[in-house]
PyMOL Python script that loads the backbone (N, CA, C, O; Angstrom):
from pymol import cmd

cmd.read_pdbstr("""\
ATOM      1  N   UNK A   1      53.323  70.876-110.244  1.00  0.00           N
ATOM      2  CA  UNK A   1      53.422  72.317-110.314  1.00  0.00           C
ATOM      3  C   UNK A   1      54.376  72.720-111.426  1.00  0.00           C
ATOM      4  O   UNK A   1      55.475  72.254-111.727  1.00  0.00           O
ATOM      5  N   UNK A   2      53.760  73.580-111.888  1.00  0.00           N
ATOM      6  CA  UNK A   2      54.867  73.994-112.932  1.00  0.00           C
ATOM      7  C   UNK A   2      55.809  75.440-112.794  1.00  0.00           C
ATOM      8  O   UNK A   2      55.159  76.191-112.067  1.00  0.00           O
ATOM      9  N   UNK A   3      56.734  75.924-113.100  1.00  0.00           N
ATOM     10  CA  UNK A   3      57.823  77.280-113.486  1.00  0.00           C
ATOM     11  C   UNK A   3      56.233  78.705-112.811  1.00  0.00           C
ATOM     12  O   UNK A   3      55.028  78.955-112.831  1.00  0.00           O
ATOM     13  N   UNK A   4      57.501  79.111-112.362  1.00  0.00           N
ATOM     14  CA  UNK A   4      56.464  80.243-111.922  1.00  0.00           C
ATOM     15  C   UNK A   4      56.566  81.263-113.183  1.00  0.00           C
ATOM     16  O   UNK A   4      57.552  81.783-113.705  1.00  0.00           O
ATOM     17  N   UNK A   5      54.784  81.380-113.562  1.00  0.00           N
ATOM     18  CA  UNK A   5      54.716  82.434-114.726  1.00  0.00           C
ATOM     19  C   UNK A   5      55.484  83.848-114.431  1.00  0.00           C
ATOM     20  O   UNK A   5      56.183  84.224-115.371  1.00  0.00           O
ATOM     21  N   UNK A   6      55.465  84.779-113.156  1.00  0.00           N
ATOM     22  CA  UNK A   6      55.967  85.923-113.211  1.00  0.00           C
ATOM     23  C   UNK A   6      57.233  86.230-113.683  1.00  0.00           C
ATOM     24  O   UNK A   6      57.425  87.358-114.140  1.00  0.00           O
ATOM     25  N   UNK A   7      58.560  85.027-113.635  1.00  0.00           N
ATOM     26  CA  UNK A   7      59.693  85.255-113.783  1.00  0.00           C
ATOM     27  C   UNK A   7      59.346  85.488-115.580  1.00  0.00           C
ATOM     28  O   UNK A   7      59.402  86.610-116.082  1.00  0.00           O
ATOM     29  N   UNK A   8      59.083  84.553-116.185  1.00  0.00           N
ATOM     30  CA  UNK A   8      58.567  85.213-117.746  1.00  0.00           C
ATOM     31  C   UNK A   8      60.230  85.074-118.883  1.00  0.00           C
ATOM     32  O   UNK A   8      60.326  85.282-120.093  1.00  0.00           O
ATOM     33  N   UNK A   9      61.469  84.597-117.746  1.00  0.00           N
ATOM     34  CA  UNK A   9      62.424  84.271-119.086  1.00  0.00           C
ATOM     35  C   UNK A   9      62.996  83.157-118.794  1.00  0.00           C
ATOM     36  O   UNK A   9      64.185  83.101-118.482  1.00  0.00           O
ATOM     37  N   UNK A  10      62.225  82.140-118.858  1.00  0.00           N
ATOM     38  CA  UNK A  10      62.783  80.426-119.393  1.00  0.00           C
ATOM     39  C   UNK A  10      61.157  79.784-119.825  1.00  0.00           C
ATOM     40  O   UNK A  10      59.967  79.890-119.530  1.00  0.00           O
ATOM     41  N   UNK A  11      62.104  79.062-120.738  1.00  0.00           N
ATOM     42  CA  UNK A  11      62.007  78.719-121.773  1.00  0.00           C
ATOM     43  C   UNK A  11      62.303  78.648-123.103  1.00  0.00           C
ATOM     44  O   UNK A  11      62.969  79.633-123.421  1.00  0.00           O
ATOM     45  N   UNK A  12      62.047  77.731-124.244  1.00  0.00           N
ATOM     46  CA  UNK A  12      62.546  78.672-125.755  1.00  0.00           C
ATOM     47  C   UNK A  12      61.990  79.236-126.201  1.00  0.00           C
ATOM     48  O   UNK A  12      62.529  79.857-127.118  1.00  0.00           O
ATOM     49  N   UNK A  13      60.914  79.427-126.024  1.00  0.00           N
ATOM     50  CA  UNK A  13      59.958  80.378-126.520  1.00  0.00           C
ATOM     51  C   UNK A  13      60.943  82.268-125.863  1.00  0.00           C
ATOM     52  O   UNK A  13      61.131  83.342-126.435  1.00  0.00           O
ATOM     53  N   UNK A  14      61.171  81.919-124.943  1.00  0.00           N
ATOM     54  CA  UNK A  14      62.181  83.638-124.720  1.00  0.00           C
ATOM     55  C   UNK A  14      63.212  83.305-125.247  1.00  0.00           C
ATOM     56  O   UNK A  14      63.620  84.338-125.778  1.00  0.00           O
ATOM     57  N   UNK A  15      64.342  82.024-125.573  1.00  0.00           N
ATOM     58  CA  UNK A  15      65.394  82.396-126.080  1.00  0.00           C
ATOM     59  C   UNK A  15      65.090  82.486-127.758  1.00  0.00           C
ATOM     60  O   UNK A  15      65.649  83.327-128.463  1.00  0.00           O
ATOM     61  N   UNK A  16      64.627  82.010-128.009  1.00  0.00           N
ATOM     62  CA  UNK A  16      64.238  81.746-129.693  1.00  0.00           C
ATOM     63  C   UNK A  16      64.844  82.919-130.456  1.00  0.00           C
ATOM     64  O   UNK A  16      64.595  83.921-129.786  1.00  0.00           O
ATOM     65  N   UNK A  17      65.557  83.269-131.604  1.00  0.00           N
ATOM     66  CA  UNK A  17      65.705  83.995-132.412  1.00  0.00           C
ATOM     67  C   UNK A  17      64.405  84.266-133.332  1.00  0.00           C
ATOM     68  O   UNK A  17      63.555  83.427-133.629  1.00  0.00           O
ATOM     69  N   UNK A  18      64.438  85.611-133.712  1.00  0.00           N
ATOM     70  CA  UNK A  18      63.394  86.037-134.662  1.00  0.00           C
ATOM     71  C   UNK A  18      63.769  86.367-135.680  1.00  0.00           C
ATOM     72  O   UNK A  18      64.596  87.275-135.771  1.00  0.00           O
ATOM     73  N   UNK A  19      63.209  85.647-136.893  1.00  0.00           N
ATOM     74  CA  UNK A  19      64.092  85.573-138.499  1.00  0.00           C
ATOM     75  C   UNK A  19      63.233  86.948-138.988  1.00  0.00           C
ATOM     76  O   UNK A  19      62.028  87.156-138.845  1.00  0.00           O
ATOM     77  N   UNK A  20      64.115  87.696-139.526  1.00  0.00           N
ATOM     78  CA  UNK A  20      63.018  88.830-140.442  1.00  0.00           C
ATOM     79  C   UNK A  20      62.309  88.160-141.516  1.00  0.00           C
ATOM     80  O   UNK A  20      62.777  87.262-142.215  1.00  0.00           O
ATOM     81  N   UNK A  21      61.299  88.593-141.587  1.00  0.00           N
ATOM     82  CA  UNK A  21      59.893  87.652-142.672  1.00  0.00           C
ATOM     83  C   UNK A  21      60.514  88.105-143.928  1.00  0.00           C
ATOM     84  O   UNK A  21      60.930  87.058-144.425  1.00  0.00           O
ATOM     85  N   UNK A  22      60.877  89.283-144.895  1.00  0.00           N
ATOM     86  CA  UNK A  22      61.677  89.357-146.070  1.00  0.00           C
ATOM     87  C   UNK A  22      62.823  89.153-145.523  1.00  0.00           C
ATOM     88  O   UNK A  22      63.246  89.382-144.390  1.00  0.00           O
ATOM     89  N   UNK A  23      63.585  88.402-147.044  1.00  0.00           N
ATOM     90  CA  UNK A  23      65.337  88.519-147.314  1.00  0.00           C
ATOM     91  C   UNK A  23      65.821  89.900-147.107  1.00  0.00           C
ATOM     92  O   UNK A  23      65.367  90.995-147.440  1.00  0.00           O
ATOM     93  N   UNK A  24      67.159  89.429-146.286  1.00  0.00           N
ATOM     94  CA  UNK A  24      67.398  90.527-146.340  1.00  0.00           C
ATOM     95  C   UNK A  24      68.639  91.046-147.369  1.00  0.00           C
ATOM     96  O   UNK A  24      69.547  90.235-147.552  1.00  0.00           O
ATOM     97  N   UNK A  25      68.731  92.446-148.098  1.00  0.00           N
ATOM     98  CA  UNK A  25      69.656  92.424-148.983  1.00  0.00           C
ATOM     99  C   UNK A  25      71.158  92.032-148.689  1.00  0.00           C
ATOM    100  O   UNK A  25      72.022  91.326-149.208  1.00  0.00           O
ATOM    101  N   UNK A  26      70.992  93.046-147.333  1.00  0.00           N
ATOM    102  CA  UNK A  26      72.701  93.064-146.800  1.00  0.00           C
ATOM    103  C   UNK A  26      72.833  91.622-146.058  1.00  0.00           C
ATOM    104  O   UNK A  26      73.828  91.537-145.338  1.00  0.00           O
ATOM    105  N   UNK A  27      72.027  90.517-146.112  1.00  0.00           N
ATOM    106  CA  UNK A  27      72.289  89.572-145.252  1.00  0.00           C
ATOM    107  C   UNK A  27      71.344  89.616-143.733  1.00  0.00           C
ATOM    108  O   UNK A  27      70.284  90.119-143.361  1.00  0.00           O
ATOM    109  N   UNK A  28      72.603  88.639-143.052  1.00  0.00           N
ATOM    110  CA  UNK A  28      71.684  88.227-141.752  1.00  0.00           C
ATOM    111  C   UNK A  28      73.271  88.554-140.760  1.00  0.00           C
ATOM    112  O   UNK A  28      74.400  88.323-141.192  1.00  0.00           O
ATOM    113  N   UNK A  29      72.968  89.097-139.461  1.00  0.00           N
ATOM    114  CA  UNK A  29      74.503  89.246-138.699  1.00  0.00           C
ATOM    115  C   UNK A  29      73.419  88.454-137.408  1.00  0.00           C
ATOM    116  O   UNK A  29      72.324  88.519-136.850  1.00  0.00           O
ATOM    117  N   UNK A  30      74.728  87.698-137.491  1.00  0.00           N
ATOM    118  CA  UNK A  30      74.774  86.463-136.747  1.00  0.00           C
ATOM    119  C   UNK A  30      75.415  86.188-135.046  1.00  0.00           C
ATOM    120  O   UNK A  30      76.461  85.598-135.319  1.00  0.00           O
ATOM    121  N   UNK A  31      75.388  86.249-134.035  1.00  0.00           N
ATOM    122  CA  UNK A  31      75.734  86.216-132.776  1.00  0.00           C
ATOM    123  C   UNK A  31      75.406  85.374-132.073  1.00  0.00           C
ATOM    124  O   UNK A  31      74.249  85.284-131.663  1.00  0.00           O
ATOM    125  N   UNK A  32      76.508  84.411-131.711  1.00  0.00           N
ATOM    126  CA  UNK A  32      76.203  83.327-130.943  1.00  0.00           C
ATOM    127  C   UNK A  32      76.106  83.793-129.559  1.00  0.00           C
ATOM    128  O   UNK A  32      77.155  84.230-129.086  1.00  0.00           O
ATOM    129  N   UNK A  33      74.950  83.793-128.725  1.00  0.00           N
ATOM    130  CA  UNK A  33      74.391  83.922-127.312  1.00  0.00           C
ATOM    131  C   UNK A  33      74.670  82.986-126.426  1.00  0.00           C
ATOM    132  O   UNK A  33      74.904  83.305-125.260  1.00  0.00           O
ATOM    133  N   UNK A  34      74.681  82.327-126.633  1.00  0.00           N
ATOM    134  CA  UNK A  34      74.791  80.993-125.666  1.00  0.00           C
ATOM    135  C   UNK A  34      75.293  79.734-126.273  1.00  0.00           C
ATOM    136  O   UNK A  34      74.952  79.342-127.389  1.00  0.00           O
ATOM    137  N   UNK A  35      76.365  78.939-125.250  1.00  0.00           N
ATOM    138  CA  UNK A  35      77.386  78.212-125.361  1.00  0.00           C
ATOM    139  C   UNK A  35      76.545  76.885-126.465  1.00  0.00           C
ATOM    140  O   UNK A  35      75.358  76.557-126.456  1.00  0.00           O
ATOM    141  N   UNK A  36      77.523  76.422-127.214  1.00  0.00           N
ATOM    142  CA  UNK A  36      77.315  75.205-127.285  1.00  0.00           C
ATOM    143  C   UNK A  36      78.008  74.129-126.620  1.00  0.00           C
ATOM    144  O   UNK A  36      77.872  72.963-126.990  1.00  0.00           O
ATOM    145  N   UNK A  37      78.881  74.526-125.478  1.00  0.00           N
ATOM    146  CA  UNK A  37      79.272  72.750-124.749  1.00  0.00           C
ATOM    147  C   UNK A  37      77.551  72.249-123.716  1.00  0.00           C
ATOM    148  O   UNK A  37      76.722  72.861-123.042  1.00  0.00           O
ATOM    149  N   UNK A  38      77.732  71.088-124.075  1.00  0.00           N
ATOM    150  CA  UNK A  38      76.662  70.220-123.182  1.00  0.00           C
ATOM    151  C   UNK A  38      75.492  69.918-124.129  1.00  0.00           C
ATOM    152  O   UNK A  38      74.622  69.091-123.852  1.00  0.00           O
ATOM    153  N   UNK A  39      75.527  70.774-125.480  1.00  0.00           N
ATOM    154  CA  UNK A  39      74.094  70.740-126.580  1.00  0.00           C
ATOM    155  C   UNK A  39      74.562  69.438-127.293  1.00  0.00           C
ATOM    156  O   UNK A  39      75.651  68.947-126.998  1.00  0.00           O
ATOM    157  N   UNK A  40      73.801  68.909-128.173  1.00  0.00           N
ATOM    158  CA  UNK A  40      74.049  67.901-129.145  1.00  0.00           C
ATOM    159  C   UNK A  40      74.937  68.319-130.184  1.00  0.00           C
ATOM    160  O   UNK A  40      75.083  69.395-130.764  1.00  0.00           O
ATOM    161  N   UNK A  41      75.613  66.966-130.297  1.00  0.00           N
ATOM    162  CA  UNK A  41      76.783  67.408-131.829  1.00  0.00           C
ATOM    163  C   UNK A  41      76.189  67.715-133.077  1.00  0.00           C
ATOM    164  O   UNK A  41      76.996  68.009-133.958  1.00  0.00           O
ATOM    165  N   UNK A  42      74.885  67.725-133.413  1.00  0.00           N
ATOM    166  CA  UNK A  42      74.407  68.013-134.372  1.00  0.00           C
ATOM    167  C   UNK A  42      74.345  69.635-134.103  1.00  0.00           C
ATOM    168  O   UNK A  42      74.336  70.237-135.177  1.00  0.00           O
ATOM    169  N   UNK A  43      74.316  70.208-133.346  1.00  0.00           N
ATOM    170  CA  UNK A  43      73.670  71.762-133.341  1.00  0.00           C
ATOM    171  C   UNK A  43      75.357  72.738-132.879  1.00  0.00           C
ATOM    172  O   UNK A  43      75.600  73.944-132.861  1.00  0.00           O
ATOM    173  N   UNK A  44      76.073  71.725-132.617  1.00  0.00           N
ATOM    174  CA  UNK A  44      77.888  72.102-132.769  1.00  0.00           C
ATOM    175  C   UNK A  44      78.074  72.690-133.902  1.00  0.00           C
ATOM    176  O   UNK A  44      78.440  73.845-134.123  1.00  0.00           O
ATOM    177  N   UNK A  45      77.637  71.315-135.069  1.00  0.00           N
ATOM    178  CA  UNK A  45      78.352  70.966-136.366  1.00  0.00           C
ATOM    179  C   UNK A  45      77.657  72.074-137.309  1.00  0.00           C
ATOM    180  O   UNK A  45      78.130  72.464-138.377  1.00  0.00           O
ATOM    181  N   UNK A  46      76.220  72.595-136.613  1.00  0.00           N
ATOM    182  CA  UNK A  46      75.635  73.459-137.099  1.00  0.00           C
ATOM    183  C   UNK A  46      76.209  74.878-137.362  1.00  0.00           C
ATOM    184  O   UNK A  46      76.476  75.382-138.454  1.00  0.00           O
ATOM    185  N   UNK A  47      76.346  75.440-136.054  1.00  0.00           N
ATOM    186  CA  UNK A  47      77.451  76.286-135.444  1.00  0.00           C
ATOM    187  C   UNK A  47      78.661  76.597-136.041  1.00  0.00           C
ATOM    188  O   UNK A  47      79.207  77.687-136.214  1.00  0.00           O
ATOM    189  N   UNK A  48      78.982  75.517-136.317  1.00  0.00           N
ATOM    190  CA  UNK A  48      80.307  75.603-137.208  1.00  0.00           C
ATOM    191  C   UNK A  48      80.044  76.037-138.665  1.00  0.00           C
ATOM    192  O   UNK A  48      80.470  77.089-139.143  1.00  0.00           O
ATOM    193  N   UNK A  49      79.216  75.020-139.398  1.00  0.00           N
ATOM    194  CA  UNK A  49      78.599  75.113-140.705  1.00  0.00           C
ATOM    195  C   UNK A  49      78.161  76.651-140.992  1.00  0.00           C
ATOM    196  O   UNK A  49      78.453  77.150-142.079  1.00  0.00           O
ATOM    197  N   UNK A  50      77.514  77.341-140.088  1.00  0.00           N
ATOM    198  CA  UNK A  50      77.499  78.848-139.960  1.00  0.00           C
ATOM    199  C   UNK A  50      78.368  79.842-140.284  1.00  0.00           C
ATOM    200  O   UNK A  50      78.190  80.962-140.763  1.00  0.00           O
ATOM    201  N   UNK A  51      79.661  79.047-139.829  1.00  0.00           N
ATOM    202  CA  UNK A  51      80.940  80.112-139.014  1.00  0.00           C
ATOM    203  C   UNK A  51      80.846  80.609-137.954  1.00  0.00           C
ATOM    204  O   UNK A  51      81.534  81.615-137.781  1.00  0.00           O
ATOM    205  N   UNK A  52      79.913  80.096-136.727  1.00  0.00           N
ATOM    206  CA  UNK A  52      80.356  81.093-136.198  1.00  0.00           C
ATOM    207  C   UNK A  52      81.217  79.152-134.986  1.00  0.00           C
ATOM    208  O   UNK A  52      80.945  77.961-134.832  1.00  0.00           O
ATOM    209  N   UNK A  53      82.238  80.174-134.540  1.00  0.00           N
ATOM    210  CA  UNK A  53      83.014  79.372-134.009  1.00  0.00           C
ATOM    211  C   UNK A  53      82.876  79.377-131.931  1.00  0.00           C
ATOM    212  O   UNK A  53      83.110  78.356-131.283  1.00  0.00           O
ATOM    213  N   UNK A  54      82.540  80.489-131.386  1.00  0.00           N
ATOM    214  CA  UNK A  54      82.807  80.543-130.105  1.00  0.00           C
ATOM    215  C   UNK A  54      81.675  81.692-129.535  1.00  0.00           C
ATOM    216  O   UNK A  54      81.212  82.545-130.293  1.00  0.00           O
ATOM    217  N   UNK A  55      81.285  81.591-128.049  1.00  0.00           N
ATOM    218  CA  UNK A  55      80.618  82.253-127.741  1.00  0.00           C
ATOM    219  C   UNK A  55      80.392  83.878-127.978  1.00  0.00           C
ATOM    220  O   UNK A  55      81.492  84.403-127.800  1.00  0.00           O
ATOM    221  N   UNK A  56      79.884  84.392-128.147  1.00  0.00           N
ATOM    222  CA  UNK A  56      79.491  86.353-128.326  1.00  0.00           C
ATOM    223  C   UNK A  56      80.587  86.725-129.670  1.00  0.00           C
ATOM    224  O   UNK A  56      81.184  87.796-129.779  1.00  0.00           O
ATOM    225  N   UNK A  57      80.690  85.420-130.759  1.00  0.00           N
ATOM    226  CA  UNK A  57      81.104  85.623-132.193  1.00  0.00           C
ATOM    227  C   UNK A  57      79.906  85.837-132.972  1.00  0.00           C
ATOM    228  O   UNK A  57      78.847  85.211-132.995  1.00  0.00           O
ATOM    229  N   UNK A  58      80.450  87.241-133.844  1.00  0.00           N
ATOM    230  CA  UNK A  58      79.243  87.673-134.538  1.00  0.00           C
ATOM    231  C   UNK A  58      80.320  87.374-136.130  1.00  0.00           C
ATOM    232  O   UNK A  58      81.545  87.456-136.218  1.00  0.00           O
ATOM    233  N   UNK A  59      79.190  86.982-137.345  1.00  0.00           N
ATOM    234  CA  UNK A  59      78.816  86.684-138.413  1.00  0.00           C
ATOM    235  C   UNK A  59      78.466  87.351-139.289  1.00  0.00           C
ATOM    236  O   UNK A  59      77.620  88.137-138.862  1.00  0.00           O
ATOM    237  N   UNK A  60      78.696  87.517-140.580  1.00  0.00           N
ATOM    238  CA  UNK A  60      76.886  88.322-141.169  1.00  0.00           C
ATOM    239  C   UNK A  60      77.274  87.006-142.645  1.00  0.00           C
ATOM    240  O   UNK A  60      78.318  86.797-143.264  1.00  0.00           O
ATOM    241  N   UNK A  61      75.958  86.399-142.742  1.00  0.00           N
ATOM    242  CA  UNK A  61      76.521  84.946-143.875  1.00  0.00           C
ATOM    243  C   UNK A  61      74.697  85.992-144.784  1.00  0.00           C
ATOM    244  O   UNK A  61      73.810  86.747-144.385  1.00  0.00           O
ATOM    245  N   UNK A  62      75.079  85.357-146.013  1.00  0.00           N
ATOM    246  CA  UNK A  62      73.862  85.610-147.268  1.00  0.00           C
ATOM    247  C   UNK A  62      72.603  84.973-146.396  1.00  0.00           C
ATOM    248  O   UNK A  62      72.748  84.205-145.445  1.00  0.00           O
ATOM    249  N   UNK A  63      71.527  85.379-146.839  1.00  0.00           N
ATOM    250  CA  UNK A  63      70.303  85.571-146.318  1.00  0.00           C
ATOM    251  C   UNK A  63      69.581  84.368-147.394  1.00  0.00           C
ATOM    252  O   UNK A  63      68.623  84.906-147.949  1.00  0.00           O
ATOM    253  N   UNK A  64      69.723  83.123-147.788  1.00  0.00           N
ATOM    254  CA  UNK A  64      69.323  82.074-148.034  1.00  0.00           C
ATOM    255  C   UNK A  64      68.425  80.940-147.696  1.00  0.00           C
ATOM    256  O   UNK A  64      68.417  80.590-146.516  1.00  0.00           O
ATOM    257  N   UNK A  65      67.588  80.244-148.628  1.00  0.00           N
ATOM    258  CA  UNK A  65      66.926  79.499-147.562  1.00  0.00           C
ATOM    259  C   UNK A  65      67.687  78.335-147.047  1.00  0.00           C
ATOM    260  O   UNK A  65      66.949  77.739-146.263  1.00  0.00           O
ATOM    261  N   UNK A  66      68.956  77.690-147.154  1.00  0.00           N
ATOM    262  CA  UNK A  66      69.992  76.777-146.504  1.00  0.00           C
ATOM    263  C   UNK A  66      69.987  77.282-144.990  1.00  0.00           C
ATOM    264  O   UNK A  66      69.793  76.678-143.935  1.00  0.00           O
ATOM    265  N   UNK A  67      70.319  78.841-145.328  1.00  0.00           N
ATOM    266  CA  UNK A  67      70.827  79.058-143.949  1.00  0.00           C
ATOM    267  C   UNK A  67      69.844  79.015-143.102  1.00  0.00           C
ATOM    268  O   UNK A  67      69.767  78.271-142.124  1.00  0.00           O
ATOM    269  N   UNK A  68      68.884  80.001-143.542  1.00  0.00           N
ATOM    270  CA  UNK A  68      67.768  80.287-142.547  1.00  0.00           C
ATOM    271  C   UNK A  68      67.496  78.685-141.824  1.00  0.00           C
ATOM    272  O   UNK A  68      67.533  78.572-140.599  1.00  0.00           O
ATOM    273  N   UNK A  69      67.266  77.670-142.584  1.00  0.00           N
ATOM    274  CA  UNK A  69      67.113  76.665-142.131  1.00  0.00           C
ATOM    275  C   UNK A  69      68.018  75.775-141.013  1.00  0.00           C
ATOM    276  O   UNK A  69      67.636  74.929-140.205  1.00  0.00           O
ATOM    277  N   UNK A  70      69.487  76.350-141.315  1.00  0.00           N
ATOM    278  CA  UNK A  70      70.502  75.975-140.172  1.00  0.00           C
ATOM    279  C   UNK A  70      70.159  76.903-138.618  1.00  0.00           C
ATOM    280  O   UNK A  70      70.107  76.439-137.479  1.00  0.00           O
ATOM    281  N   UNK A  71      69.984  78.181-139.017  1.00  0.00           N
ATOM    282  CA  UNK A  71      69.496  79.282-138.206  1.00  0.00           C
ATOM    283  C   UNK A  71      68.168  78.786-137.519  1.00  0.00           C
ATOM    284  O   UNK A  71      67.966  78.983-136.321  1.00  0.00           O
ATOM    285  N   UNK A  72      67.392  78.219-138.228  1.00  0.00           N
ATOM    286  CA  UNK A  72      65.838  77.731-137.393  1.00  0.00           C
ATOM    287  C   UNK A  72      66.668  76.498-136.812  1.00  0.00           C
ATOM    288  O   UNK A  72      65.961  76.275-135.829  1.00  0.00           O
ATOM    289  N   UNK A  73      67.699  75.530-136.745  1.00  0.00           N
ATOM    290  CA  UNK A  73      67.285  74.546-136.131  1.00  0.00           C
ATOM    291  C   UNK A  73      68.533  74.953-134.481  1.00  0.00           C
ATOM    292  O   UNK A  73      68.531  74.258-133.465  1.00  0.00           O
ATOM    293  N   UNK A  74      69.489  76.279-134.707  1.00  0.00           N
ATOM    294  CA  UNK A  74      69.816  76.595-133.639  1.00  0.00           C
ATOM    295  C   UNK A  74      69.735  78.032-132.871  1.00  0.00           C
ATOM    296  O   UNK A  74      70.562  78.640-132.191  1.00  0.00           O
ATOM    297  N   UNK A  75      68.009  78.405-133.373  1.00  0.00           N
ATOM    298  CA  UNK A  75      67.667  79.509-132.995  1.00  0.00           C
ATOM    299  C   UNK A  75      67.623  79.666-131.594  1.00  0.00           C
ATOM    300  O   UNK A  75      67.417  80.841-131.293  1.00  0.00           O
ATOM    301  N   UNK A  76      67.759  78.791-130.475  1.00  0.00           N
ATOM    302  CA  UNK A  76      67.665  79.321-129.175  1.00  0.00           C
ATOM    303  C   UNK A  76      69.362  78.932-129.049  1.00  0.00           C
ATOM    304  O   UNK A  76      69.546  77.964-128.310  1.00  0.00           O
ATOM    305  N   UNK A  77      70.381  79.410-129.528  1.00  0.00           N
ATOM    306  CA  UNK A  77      71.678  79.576-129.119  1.00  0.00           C
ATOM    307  C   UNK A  77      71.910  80.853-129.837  1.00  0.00           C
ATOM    308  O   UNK A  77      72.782  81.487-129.243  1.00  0.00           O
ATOM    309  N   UNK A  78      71.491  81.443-130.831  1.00  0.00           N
ATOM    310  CA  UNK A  78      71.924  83.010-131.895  1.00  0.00           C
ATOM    311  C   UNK A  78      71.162  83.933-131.854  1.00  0.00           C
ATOM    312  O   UNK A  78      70.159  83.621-131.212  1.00  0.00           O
ATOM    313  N   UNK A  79      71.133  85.055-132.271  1.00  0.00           N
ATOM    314  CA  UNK A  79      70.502  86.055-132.013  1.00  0.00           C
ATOM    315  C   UNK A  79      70.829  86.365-133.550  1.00  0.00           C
ATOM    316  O   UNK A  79      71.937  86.099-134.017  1.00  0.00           O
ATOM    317  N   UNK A  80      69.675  87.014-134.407  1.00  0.00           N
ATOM    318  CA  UNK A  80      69.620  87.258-135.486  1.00  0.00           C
ATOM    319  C   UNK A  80      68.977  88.792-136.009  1.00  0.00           C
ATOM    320  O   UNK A  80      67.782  89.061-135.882  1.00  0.00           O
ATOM    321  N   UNK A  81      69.965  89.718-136.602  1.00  0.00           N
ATOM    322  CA  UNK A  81      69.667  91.095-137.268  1.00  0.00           C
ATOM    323  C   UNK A  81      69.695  91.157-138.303  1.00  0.00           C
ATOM    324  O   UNK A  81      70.729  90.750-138.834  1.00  0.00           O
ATOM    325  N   UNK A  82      69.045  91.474-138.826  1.00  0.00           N
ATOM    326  CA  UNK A  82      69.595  92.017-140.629  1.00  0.00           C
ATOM    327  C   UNK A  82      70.833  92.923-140.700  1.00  0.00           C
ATOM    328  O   UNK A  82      71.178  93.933-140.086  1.00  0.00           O
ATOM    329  N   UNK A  83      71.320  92.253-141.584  1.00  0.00           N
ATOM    330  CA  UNK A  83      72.428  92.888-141.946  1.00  0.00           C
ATOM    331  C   UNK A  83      72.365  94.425-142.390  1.00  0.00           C
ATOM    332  O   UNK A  83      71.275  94.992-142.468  1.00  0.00           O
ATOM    333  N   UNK A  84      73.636  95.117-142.696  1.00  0.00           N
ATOM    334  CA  UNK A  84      74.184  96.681-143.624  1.00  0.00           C
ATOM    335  C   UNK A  84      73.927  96.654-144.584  1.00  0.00           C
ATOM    336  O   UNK A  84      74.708  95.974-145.250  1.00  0.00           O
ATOM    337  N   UNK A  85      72.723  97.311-145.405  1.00  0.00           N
ATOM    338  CA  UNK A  85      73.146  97.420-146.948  1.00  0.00           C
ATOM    339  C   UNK A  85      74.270  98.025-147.484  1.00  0.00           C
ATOM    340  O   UNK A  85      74.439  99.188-147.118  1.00  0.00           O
ATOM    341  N   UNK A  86      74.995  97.613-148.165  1.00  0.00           N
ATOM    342  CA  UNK A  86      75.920  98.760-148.677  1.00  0.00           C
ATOM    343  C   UNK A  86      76.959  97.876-148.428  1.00  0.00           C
ATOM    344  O   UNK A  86      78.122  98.210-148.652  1.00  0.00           O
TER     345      UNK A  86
END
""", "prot")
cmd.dss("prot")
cmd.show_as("cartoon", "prot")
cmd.util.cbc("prot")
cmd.orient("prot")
């Protein structure tokens, strides 16, 4: 048997971050959602590599393809907005 469909929020498919499809000018603001103790040290070191350091710490880093790529590999721990122009 599997997860009952009605509850509808687990999985990563609900935590997943959604990257905006264009760069964005003002950047990307960054918010770590959920903890990294108990995840792998690779997605820590990630975390860090980001800046962002501790839980419900928000960010805003350049809108790059490095990052985006750090951002895709710890998209179900961040939550991702486009940044302020200006």
């Amino acid at each position: 048997m599997g997860r009952n469909p009605a509850v509808g929020r687990q999985g990563p498919a609900y935590h997943e971050a959604k990257l905006p499809a264009k760069p964005a000018k003002g950047g990307l603001t960054l918010k770590q959602v959920r903890s990294d103790s108990g995840r792998a040290e690779t997605y820590r070191r990630t975390l860090r590599a980001l800046g962002l350091r501790h839980y419900q710490h928000q960010i805003v880093v350049q809108d790059t393809p490095s990052i985006r790529g750090m951002i895709f590999k710890v998209r179900h721990l961040v939550q991702v907005t486009p940044g302020k122009e200006g």
